[in-house]
C-alpha positions as CSV (number, residue, x, y, z in Angstrom):
1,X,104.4,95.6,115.4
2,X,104.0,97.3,112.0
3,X,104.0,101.4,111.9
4,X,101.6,103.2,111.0
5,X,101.7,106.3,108.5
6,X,100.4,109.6,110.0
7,X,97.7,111.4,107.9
8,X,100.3,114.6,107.9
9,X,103.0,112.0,106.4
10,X,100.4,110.2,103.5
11,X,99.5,114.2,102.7
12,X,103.5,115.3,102.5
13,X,104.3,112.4,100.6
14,X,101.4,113.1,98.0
15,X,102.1,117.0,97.6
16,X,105.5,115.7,96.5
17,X,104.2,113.2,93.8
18,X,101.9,115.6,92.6
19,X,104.5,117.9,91.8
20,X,106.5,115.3,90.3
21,X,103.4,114.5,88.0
22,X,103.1,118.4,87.0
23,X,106.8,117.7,85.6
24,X,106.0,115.0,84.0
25,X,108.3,112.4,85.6
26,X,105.2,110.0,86.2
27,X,107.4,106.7,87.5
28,X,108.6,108.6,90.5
29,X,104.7,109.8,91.2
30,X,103.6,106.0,91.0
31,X,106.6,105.0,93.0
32,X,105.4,107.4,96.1
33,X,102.1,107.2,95.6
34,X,102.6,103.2,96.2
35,X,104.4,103.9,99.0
36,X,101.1,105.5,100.9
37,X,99.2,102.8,102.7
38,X,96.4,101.3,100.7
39,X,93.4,102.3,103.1
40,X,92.1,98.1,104.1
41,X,88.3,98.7,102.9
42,X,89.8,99.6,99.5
43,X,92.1,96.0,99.5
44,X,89.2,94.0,100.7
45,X,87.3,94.9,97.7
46,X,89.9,94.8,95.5
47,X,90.6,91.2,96.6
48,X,86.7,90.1,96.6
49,X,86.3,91.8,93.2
50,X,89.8,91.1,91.4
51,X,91.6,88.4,93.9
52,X,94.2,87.9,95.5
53,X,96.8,88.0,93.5
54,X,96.2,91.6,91.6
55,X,95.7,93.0,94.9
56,X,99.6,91.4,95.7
57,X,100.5,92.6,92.0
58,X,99.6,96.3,92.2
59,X,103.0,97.1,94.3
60,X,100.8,99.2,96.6
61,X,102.1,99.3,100.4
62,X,99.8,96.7,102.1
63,X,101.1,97.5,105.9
64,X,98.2,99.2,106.9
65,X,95.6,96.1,105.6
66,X,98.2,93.7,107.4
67,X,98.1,95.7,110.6
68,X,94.1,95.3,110.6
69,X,93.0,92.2,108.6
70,X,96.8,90.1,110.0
71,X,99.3,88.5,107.8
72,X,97.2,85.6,106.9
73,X,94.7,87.6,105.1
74,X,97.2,88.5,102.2
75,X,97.8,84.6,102.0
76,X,94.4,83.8,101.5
């Protein structure tokens, strides 16, 4: 069973990126920011719209559209 991200956990890790952006060290921002959950509606329109495969290429955390769609879905 996959876990899930609390919403107090997606916001903490955010406030950090942010502040990493206002530096300027912009990989580490896109590193944690990938690391949030992409919300499922977003992936299922990023797949019907773009495919598969950029929606697998993007290096976004895809636990939380596994958890709800199954692992098939991302195979598909």
């Amino acid at each position: 069973m996959l876990e899930t991200m609390t919403l107090d956990e997606k916001l903490a890790i955010s406030n950090r990126a942010g502040s990493l952006s206002k530096t300027g060290n912009n990989e580490e921002y896109y590193r944690l920011m990938k690391s949030i959950p992409m919300p499922p509606y977003l992936a299922k329109v990023i797949k019907e719209k773009v495919g598969l495969e950029c929606l697998l290429k993007t290096g976004w955390n895809l636990s939380e559209v596994e958890a709800e769609f199954g692992p098939d879905w991302l195979r598909h």
